[in-house]
C-alpha positions as CSV (number, residue, x, y, z in Angstrom):
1,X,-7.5,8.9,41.6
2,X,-7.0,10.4,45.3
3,X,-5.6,13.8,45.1
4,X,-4.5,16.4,48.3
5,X,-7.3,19.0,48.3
6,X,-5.7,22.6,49.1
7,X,-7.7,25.6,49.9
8,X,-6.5,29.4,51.0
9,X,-6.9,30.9,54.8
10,X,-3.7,28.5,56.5
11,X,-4.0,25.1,55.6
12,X,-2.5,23.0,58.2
13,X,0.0,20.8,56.5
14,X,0.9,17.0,58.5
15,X,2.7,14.1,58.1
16,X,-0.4,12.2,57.2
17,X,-1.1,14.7,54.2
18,X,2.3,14.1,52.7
19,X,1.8,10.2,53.0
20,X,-1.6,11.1,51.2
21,X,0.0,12.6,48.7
22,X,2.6,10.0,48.2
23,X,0.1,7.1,48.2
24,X,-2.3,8.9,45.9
25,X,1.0,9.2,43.6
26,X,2.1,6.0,44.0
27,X,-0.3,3.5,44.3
28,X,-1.7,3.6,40.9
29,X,2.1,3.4,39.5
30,X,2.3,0.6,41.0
31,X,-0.9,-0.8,39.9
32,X,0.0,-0.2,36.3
33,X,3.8,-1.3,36.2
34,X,2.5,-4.9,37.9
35,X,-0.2,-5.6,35.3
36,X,3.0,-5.7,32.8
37,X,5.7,-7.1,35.1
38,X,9.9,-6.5,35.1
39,X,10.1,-4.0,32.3
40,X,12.4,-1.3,30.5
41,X,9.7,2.1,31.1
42,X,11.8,4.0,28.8
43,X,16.1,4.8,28.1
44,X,18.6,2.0,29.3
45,X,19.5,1.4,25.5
46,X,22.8,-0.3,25.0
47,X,25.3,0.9,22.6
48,X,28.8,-0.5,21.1
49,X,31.0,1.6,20.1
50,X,32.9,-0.1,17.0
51,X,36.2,2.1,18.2
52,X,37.1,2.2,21.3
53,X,35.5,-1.1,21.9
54,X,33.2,0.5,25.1
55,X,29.5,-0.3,25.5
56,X,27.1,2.5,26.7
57,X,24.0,2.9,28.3
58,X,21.9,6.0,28.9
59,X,19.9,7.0,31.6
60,X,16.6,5.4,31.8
61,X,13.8,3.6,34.7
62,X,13.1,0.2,35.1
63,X,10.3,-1.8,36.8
64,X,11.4,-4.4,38.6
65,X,9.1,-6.7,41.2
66,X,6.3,-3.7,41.5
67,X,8.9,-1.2,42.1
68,X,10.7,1.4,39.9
69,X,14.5,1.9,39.4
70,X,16.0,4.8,38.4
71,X,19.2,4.2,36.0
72,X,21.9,7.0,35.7
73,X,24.1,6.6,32.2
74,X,27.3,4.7,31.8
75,X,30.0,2.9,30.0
76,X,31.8,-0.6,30.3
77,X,35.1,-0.3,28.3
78,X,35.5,-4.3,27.8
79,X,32.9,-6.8,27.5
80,X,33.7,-10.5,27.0
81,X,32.3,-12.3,24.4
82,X,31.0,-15.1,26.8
83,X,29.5,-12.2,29.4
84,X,25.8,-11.6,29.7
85,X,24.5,-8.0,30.5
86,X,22.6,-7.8,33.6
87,X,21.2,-5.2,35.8
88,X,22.0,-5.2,39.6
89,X,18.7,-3.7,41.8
90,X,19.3,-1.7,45.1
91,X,17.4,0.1,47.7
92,X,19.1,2.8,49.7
93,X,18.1,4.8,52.8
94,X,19.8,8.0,52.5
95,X,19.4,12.2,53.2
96,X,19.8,11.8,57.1
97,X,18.3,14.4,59.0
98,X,18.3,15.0,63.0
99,X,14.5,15.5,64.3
100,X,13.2,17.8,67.0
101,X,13.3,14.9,69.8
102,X,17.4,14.4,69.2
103,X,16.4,11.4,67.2
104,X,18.3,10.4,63.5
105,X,16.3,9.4,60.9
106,X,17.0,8.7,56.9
107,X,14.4,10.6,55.3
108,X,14.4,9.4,51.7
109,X,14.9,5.9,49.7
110,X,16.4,5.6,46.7
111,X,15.7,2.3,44.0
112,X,18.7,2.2,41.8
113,X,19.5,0.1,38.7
114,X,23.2,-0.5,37.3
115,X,24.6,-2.5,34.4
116,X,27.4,-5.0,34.7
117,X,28.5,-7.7,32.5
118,X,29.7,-10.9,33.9
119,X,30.3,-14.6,33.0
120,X,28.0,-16.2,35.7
121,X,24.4,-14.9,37.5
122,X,25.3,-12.9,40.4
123,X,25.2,-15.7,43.4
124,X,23.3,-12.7,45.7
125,X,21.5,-9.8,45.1
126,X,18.4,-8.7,43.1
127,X,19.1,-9.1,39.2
128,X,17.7,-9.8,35.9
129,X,19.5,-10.5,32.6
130,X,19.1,-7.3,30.2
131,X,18.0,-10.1,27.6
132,X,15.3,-11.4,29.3
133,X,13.8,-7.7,30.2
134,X,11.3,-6.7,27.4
135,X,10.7,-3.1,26.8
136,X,7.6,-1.3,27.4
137,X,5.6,0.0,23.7
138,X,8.3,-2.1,21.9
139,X,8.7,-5.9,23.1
140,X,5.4,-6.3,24.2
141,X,3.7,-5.2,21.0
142,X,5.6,-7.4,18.5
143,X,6.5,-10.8,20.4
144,X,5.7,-12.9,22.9
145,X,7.2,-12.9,26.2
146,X,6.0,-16.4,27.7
147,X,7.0,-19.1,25.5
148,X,4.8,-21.6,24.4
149,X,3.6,-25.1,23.0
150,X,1.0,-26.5,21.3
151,X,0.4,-30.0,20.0
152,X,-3.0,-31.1,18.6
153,X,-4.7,-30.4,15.7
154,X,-4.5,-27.1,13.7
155,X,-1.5,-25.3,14.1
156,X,-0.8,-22.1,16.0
157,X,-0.5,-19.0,13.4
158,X,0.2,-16.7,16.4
159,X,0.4,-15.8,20.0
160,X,0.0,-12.3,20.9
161,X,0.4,-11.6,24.9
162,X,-1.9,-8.7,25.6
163,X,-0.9,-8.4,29.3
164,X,1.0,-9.9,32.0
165,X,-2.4,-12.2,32.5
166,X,-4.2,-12.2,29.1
167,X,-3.0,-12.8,25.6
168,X,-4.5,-14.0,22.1
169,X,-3.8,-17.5,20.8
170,X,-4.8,-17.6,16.7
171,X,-5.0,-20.9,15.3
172,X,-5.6,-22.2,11.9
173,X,-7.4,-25.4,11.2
174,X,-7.5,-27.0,7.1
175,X,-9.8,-28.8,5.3
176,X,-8.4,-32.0,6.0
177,X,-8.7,-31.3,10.4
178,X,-11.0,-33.7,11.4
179,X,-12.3,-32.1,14.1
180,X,-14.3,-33.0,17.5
181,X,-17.7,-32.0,18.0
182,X,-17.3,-33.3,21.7
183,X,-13.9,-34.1,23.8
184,X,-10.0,-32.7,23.6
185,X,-8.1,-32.5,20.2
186,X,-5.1,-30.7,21.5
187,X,-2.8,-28.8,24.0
188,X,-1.3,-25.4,24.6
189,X,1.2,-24.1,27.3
190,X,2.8,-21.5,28.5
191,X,5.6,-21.5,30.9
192,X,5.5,-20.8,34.3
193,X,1.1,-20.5,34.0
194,X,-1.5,-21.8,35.8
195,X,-5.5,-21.3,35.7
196,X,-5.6,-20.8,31.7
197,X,-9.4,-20.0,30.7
198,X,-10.7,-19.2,27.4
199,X,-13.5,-19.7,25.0
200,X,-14.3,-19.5,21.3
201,X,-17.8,-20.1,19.7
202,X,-17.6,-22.1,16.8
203,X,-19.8,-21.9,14.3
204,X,-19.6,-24.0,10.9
205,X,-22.1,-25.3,7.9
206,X,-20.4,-29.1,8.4
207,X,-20.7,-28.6,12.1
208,X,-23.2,-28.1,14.8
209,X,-22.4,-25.0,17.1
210,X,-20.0,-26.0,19.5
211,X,-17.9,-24.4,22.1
212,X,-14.1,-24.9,22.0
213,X,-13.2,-24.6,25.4
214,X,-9.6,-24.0,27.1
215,X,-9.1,-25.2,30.6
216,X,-5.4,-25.1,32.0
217,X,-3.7,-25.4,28.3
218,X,-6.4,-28.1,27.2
219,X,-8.4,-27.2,24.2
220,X,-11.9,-29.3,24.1
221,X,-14.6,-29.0,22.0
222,X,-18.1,-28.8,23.3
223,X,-21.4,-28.9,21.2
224,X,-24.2,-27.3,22.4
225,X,-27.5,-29.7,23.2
226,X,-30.5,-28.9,21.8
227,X,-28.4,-27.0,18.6
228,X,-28.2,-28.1,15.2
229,X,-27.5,-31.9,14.3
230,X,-25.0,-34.2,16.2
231,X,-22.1,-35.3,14.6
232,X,-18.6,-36.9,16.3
233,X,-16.2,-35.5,14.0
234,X,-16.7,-32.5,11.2
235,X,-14.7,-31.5,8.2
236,X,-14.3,-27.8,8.0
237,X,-15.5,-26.9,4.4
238,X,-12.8,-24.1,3.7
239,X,-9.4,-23.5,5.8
240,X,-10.4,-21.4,9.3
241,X,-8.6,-19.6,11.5
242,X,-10.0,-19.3,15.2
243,X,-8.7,-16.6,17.7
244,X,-9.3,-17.1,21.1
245,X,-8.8,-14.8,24.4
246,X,-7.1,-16.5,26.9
247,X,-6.7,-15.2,30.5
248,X,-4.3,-16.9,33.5
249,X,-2.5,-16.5,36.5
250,X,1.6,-15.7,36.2
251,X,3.7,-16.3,39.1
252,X,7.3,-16.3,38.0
253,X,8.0,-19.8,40.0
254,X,4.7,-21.5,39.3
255,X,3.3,-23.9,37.3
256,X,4.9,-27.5,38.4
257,X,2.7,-29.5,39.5
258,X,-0.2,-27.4,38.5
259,X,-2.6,-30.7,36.6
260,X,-1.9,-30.1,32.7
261,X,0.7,-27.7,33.3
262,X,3.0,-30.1,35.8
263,X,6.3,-30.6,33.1
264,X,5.9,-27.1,32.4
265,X,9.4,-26.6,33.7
266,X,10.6,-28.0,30.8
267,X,9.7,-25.4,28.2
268,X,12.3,-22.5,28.3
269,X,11.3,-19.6,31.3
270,X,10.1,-15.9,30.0
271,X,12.4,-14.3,27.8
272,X,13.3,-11.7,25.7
273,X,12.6,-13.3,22.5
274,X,11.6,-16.8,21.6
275,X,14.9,-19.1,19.7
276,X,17.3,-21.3,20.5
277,X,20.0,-21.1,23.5
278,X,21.0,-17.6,25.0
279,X,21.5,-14.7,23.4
280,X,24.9,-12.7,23.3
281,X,25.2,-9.0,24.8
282,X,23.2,-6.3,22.2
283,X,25.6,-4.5,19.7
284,X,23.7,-1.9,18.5
């Protein structure tokens, strides 16, 4: 990590230390709060209050498109039943100072976040739904964020994202799977993903060691020549369970058209939790 070096006997202190300094600060944040995408860091918790009828929020940060927002507590007194919680992003340039030359310049910028409820998505504006924004150490270690698919043989025990590009896919495979030793015996997605990549060495007394190989959401198995004894198809002598680490790309508007991944609009966009049809506002 860069660091400003000071040492006694009248340092000369510029503008291009103190952008040092920031950079050297900065950049690595950034670095980090990408990897995981829009996020709650830590606060922003949402309480009802069964009395007065209010909602509150406390103070918090958010990442939000590689950036981080600062959130200052609140409190909506109503909330409609049909509203959604979202969180309005803004940048500000503020503390105006007058320069040496006569000039006027803002000399600080300032990312806030604010809570509002409304019926309808704001038409303008940087937002996100408070629903779809997992938190950081909590959402991320017990659910998925991407929802999936899978159809083939087997059936998936668990997904477990690891990253905003990585995640586990476990899968468990009975007695009566009548497995591939060579070609594609099913199909995983993930919404809004493109370039999936994984691999899992398969190794079996009623099958020859084979590779099962995932390539943009298609799983296929491969056997490797000149290994064991050939064979189409292979009973599995006991119930397995395979994990495999998968890696991909995640833009949040890609993955139409993308080969296997081309109707991936139809499966439901990242979210806060995997289920059926929106969620109403927390009541905690």
């Amino acid at each position: 990590m860069n660091k400003l070096q000071f040492n006694e006997g009248g340092q000369p202190l510029h503008l291009d230390d103190l952008e040092f300094l920031q950079d050297a600060t900065v950049s690595p944040l950034q670095s980090l709060i990408t990897s995981w995408g829009n996020c709650i860091l830590g606060g922003c918790e949402i309480t009802y209050d069964k009395t007065t009828h209010a909602h509150h929020w406390t103070s918090g940060y958010i990442a939000y498109q590689g950036n981080v927002y600062r959130v200052s507590a609140g409190t909506i007194d109503q909330v409609d039943q049909a509203d959604t919680f979202f969180w309005l992003f803004s940048r500000t340039e503020t503390a105006s100072k007058v320069f040496e030359d006569g000039a006027e310049h803002n000399t600080q910028v300032v990312y806030v976040a604010q809570l509002v409820s409304m019926r309808f998505a704001p038409e303008a504006g940087d937002y996100i739904a408070d629903k779809n924004l997992p938190r950081l150490g909590v959402d991320f270690a017990r659910s998925p964020r991407l929802n999936y698919s899978y159809s083939g043989l087997g059936s998936v025990v668990n997904f477990q994202e690891l990253s905003r590009y990585s995640g586990i896919l476990t899968l468990r495979f009975e007695r009566t799977d009548d497995i591939p030793t060579t070609g594609s015996f099913g199909t995983f997605l993930l919404s809004g993903i493109n370039n999936m990549a994984g691999r899992y060495s398969f190794v079996d007394p009623n099958m020859p060691p084979t590779d099962i190989d995932v390539v943009n959401g298609k799983l296929t198995c491969r056997q490797k020549l000149g290994e064991g004894f050939s064979r189409s198809h292979a009973t599995l002598s006991h119930r397995t369970y395979v994990s495999i680490l998968l890696s991909w790309d995640y833009e949040d508007n890609n993955g139409d058209g993308a080969g296997i991944n081309e109707d991936s609009g139809k499966i439901p966009p990242r979210d806060f939790e995997r289920g059926d049809g929106p969620r109403p506002p927390r009541r905690r």
